[in-house]
TIMAR-174871 format. One record per residue (C-alpha): residue number from 0; chain; z, x, y. Coordinates in Angstrom, 2 decimals, decimal comma. Example, Ala and Ser with C-alpha at 12.3 -4.5 7.8 and 13.67 -1.06 7.14 Angstrom:
+--------+-------+---------+---------+---------+
| vextor | kollo |      zz |      xx |      yy |
+--------+-------+---------+---------+---------+
|      0 |     A |    7,80 |   12,30 |   -4,50 |
|      1 |     A |    7,14 |   13,67 |   -1,06 |
+--------+-------+---------+---------+---------+
//
This chain:
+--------+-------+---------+---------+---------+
| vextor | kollo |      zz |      xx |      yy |
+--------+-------+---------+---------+---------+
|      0 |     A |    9,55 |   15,68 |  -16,19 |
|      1 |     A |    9,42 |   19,10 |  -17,29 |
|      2 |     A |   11,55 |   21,57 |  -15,21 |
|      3 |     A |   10,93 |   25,05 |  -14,96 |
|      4 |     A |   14,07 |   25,84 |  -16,72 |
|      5 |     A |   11,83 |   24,25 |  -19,88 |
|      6 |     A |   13,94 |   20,90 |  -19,69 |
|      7 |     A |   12,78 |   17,74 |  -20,49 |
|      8 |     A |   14,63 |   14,65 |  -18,41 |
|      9 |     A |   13,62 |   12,01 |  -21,37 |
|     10 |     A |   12,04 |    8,94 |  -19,42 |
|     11 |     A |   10,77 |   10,33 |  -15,96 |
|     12 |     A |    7,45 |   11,50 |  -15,35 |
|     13 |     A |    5,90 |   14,37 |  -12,89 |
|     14 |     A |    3,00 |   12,45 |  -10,88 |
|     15 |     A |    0,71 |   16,06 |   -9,86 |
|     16 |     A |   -1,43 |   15,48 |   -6,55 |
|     17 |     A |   -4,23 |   18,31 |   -5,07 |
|     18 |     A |   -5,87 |   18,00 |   -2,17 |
|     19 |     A |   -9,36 |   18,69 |   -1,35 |
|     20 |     A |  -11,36 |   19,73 |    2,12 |
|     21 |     A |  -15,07 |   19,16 |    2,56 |
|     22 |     A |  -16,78 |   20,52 |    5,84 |
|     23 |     A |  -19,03 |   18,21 |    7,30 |
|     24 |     A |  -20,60 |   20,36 |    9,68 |
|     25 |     A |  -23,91 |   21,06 |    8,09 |
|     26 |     A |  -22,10 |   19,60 |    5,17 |
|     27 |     A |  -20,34 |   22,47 |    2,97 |
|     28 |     A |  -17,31 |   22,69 |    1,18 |
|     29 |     A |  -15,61 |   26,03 |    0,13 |
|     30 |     A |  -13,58 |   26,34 |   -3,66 |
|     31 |     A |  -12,57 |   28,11 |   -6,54 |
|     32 |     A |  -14,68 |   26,78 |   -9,02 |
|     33 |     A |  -13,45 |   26,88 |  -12,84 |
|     34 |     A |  -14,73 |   25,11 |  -15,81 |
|     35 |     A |  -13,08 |   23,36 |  -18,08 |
|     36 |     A |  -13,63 |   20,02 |  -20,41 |
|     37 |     A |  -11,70 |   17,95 |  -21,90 |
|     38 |     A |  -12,48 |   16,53 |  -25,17 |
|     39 |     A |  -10,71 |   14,34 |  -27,96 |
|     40 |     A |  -10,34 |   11,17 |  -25,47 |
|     41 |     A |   -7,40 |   13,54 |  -23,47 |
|     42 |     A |   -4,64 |   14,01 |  -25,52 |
|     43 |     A |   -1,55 |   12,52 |  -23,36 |
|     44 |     A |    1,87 |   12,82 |  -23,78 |
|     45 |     A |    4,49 |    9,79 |  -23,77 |
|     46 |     A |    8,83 |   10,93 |  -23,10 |
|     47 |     A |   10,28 |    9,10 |  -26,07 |
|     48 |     A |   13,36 |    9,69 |  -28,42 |
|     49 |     A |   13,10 |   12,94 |  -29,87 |
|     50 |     A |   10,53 |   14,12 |  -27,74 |
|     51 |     A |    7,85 |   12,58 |  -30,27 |
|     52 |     A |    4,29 |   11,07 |  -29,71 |
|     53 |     A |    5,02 |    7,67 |  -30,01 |
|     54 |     A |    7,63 |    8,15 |  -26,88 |
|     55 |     A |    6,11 |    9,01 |  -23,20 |
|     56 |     A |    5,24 |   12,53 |  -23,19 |
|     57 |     A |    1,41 |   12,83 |  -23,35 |
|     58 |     A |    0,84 |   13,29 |  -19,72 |
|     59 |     A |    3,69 |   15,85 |  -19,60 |
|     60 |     A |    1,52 |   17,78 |  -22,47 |
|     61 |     A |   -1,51 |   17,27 |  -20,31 |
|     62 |     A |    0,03 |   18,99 |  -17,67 |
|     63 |     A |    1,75 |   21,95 |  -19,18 |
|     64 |     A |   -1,80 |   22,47 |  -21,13 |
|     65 |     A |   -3,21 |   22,10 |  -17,57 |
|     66 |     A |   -1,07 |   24,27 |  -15,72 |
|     67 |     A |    0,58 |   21,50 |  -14,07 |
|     68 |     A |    4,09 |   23,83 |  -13,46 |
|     69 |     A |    6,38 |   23,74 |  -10,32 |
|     70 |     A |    6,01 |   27,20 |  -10,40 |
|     71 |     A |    2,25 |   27,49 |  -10,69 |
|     72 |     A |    0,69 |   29,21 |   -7,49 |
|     73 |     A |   -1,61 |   27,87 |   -5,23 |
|     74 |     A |   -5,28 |   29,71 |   -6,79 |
|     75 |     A |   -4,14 |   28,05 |  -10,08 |
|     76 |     A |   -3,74 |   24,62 |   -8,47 |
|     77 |     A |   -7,33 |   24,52 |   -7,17 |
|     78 |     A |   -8,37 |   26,13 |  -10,62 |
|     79 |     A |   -6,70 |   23,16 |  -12,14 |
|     80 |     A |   -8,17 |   20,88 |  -10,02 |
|     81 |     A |  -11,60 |   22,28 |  -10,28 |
|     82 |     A |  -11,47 |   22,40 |  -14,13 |
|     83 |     A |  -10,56 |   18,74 |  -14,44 |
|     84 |     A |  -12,95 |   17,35 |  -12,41 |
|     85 |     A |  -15,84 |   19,72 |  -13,42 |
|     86 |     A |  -14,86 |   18,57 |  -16,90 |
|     87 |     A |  -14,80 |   15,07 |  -15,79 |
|     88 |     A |  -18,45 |   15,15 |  -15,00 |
|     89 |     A |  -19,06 |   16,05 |  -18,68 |
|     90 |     A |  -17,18 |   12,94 |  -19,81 |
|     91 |     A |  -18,43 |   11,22 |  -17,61 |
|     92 |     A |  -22,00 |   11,68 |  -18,51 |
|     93 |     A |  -21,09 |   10,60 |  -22,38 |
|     94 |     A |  -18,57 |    7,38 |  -21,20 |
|     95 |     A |  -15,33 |    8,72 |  -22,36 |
|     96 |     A |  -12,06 |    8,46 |  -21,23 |
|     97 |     A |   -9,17 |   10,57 |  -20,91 |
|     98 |     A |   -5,85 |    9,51 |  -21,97 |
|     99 |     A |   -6,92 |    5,98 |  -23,71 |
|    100 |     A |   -6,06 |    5,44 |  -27,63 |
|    101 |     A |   -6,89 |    2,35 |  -29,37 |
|    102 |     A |   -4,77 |   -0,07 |  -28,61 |
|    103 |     A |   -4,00 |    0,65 |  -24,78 |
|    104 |     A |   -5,14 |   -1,46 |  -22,01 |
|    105 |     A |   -7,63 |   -0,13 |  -19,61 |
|    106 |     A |   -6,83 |   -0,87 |  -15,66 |
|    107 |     A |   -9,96 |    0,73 |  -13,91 |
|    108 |     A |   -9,85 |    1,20 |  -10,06 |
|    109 |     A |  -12,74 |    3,00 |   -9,13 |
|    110 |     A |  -15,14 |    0,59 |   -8,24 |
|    111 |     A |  -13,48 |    0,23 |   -5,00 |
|    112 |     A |  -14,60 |    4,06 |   -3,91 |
|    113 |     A |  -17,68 |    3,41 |   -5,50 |
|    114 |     A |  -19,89 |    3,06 |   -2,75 |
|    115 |     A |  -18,24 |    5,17 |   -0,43 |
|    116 |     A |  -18,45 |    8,11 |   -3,31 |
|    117 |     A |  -22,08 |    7,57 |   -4,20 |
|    118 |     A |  -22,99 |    7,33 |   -0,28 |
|    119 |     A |  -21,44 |   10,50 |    0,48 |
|    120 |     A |  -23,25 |   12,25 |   -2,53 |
|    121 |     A |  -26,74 |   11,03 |   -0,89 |
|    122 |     A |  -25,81 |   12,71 |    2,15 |
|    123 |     A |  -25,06 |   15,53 |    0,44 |
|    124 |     A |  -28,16 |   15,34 |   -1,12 |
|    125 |     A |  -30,38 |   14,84 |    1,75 |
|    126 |     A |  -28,70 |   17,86 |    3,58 |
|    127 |     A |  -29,10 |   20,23 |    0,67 |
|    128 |     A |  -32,89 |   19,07 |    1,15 |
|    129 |     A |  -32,98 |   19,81 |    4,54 |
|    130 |     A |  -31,21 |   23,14 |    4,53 |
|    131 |     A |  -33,13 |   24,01 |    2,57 |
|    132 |     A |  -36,40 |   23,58 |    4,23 |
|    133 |     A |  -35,01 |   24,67 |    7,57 |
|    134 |     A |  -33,60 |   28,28 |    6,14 |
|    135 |     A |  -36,37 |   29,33 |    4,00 |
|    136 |     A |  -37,50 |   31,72 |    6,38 |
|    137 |     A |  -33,84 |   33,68 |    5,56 |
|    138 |     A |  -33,61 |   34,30 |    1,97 |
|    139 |     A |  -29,88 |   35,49 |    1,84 |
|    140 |     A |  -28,44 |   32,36 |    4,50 |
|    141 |     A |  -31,05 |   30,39 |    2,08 |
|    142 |     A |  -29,09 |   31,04 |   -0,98 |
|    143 |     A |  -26,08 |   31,16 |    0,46 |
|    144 |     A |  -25,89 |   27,39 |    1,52 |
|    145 |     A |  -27,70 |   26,33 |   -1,71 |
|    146 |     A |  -24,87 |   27,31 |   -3,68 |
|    147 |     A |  -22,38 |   25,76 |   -1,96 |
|    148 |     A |  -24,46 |   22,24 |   -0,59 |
|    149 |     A |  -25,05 |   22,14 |   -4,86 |
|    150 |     A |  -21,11 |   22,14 |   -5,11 |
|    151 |     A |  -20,32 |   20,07 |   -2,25 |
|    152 |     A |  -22,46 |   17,69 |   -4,54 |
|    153 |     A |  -21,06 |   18,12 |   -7,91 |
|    154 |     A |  -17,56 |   18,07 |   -6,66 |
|    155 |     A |  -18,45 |   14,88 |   -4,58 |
|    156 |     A |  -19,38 |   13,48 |   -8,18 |
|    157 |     A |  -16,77 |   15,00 |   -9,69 |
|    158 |     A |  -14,44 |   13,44 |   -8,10 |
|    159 |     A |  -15,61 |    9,93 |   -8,89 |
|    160 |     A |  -16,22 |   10,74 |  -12,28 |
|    161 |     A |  -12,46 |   11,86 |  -12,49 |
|    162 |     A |  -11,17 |    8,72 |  -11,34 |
|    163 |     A |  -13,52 |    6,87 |  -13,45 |
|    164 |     A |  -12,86 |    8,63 |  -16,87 |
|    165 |     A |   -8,91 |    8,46 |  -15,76 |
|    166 |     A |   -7,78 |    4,74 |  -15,40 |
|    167 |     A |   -4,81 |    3,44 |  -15,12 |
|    168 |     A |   -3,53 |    2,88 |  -18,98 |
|    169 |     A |   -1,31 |    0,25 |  -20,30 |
|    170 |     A |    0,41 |    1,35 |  -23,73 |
|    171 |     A |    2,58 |   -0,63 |  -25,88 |
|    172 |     A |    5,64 |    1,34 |  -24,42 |
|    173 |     A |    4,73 |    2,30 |  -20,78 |
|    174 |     A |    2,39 |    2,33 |  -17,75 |
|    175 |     A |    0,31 |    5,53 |  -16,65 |
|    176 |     A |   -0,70 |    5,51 |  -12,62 |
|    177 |     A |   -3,48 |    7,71 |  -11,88 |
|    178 |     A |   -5,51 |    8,72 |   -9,18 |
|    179 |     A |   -8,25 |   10,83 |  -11,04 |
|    180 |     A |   -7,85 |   14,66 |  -11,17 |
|    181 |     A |   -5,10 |   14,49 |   -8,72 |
|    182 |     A |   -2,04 |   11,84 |   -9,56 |
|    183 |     A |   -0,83 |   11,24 |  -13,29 |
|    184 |     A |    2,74 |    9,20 |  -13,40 |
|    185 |     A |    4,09 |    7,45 |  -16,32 |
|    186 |     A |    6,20 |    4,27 |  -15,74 |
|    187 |     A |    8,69 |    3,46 |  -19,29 |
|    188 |     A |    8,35 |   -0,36 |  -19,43 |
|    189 |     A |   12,23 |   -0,94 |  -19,37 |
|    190 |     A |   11,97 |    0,32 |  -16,00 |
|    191 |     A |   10,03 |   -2,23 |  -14,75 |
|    192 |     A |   12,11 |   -4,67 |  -12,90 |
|    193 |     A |    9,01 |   -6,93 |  -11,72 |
|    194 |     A |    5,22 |   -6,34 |  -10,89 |
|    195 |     A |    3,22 |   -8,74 |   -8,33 |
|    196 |     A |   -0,23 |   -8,84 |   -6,88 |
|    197 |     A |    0,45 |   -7,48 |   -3,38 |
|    198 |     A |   -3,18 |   -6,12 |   -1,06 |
|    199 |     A |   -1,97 |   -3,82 |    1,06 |
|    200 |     A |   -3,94 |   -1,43 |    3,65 |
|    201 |     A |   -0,80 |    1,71 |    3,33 |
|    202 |     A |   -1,15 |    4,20 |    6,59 |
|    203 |     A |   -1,86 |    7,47 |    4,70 |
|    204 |     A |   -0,03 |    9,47 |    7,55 |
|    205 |     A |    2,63 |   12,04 |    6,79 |
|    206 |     A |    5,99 |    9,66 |    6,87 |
|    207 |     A |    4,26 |    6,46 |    7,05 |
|    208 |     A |    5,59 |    5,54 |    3,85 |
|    209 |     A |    9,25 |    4,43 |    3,38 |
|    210 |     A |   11,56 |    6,40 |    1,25 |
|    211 |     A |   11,16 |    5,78 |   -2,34 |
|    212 |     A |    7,45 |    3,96 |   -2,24 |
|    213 |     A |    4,47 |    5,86 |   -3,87 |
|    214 |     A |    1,49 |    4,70 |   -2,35 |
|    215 |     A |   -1,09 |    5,33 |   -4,55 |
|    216 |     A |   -4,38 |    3,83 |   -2,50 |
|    217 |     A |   -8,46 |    3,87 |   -3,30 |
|    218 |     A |  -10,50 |    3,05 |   -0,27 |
|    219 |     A |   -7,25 |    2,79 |    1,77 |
|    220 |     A |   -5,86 |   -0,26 |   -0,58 |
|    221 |     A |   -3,55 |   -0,83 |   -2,50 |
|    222 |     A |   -3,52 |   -3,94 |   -4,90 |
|    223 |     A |   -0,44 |   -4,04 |   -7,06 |
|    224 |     A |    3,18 |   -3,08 |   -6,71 |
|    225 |     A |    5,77 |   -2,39 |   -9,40 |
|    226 |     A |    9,08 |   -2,63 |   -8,52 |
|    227 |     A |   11,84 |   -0,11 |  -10,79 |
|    228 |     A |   14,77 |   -0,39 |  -11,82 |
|    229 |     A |   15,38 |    3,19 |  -12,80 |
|    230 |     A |   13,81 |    5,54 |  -10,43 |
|    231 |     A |   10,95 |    7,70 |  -11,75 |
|    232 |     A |   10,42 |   11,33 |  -10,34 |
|    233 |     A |    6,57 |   12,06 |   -8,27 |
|    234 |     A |    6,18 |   15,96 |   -7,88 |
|    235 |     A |    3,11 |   16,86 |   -4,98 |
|    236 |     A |    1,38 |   19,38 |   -7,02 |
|    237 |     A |   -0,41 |   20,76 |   -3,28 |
|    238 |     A |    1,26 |   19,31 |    0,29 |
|    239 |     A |    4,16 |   17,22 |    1,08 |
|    240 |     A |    7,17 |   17,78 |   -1,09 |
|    241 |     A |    7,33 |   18,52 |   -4,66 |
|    242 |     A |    9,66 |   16,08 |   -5,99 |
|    243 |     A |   10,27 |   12,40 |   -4,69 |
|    244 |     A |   12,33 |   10,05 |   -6,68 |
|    245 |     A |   10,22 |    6,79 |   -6,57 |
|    246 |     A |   11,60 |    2,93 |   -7,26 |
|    247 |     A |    8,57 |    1,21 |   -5,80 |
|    248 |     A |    5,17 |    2,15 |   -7,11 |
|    249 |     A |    1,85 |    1,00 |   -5,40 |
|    250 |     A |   -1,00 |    1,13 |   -6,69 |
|    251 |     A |   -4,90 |    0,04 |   -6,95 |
|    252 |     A |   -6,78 |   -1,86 |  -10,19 |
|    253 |     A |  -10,42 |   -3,51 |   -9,71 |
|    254 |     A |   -8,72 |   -6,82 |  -11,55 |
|    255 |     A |   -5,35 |   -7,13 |   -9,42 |
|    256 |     A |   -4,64 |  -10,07 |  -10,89 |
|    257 |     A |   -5,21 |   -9,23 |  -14,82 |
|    258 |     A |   -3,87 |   -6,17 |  -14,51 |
|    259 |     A |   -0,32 |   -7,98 |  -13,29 |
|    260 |     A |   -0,35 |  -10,10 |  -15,77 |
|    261 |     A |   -1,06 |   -7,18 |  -18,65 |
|    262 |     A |    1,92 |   -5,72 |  -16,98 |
|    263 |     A |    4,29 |   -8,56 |  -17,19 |
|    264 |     A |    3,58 |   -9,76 |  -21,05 |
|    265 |     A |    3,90 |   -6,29 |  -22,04 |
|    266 |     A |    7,30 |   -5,64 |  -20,31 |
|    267 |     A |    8,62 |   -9,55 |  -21,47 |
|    268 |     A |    7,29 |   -8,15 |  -25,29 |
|    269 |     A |    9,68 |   -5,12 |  -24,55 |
|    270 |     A |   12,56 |   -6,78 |  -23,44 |
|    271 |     A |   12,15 |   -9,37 |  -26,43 |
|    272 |     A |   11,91 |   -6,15 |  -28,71 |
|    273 |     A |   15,64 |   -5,00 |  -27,36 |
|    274 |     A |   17,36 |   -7,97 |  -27,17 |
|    275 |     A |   16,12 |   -8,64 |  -31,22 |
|    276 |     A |   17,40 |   -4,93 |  -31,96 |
|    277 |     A |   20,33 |   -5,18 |  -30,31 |
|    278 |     A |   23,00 |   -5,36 |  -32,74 |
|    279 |     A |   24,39 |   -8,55 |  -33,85 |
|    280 |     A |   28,81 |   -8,34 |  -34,15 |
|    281 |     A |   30,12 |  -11,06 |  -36,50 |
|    282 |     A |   33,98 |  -11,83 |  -36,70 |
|    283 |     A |   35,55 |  -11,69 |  -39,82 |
|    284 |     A |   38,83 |  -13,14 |  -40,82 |
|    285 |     A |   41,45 |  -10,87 |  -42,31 |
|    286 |     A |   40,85 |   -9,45 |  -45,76 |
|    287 |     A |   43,18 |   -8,79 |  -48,47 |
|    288 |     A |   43,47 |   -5,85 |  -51,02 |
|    289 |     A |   40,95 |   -7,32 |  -53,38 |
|    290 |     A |   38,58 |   -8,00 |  -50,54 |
|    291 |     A |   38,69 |  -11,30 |  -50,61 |
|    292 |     A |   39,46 |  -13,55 |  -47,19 |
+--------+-------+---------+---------+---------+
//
């Protein structure tokens, strides 16, 4: 996690959340729009020894390129959050993904807000039609809701296409939770003290969820939970508070069940890995001068 002080805690990882409001009144929604695209796959950042890029510290590069500060003000949260899922549209449109390098294992969870995503943006769509037939007569209140019903639309899209082109990603040395634009945590693999399939329907009220759980639902589900051994650190980029030390991760994947089992073979590699570089102590017998026993 990167403090404003310009520490790094080696090992824990800042999860970033923004909210968004849409008005469904004739429906509208009101931003800051900003653009921005990412490029290159989405350079990530991993917290490992020495602060290199084999360690965990891509998503903590992603976020100080982002803006993703605690001291960052409010307007530069939504521009944040407006860039990234403008730009997710973008990658969206050519099939890339942030945050993936050869090697890492994919966990996709969008499917499950599929529908619900794609419904809404026909909605959208069949208001901006209507709207626009019924204010024709007024050319400025005309305009004026074409611009924003064409927003509500895009950022309806963009916010699918952000949680589609930002999957969960399973590296050789840790596991990144995401929840498109708005949620990025990464999980060391040593921390993991056990992972289960586990559907769950979390209450998303404020204080529904017990101290020390990150619920991290799509279409009000949760599929998988992760259990630490080490806490890991979630800061709430926008509402609720900004840090929460976490021991019990929930989260959604379209293939619960592969997903867990990614999980667990890739933590029993890692614990295989220390317990082979651990180092060996052998027992010697007492030497004399010449070296000899």
């Amino acid at each position: 996690m990167v403090r404003p002080s310009g520490e790094e805690t080696p090992g824990i990882e800042t999860v970033g959340i923004e909210t968004v409001g849409i008005e469904t009144g004739g429906i509208a929604a009101v931003g800051i729009a900003a653009v921005g695209v990412e490029a290159g796959g989405g350079r990530t950042v991993r917290d490992g020894p020495g602060g290199d890029e084999t360690g965990g510290g891509r998503a903590v590069r992603d976020r100080e390129r982002d803006g993703d500060g605690d001291g960052m003000g409010l307007t530069r949260r939504l521009l944040v959050h407006e860039g990234r899922w403008l730009g997710s549209l973008g990658l969206w449109v050519v099939r890339r993904r942030v945050g993936v390098r050869e090697g890492d294992r994919v966990l996709p969870y969008a499917s499950a807000q599929a529908s619900i995503m794609l419904g809404l943006a026909f909605v959208c769509v069949v208001e901006t039609v209507g709207m626009a037939f019924l204010l024709a007569p007024v050319p400025v209140a005309h305009a004026v809701m074409l611009v924003l019903d064409v927003y509500t639309v895009l950022m309806v899209l963009g916010i699918h296409a952000a949680a589609v082109t930002r999957p969960h990603v399973l590296t050789a040395d840790g596991l990144r939770v995401r929840q498109g634009a708005r949620l990025d945590l990464w999980i060391p693999l040593e921390r993991i003290e056990s992972v289960r399939q586990d559907l769950r329907f979390p209450k998303m009220e404020r204080g529904a969820t017990a101290p020390g759980v990150l619920e991290v639902a799509v279409a009000s589900q949760t599929s998988v939970t992760v259990e630490l051994s080490e806490p890991v650190v979630a800061g709430w980029l926008l509402g609720g508070s900004r840090e929460q030390a976490v021991t019990t991760v929930r989260f959604h994947a379209d293939d619960a069940r592969g997903a867990v089992t990614a999980v667990r073979e890739a933590v029993e590699r890692t614990r295989r890995l220390q317990r082979g570089s651990a180092p060996s102590r052998t027992h010697e017998g007492p030497r004399t001068a010449a070296g000899t026993p």
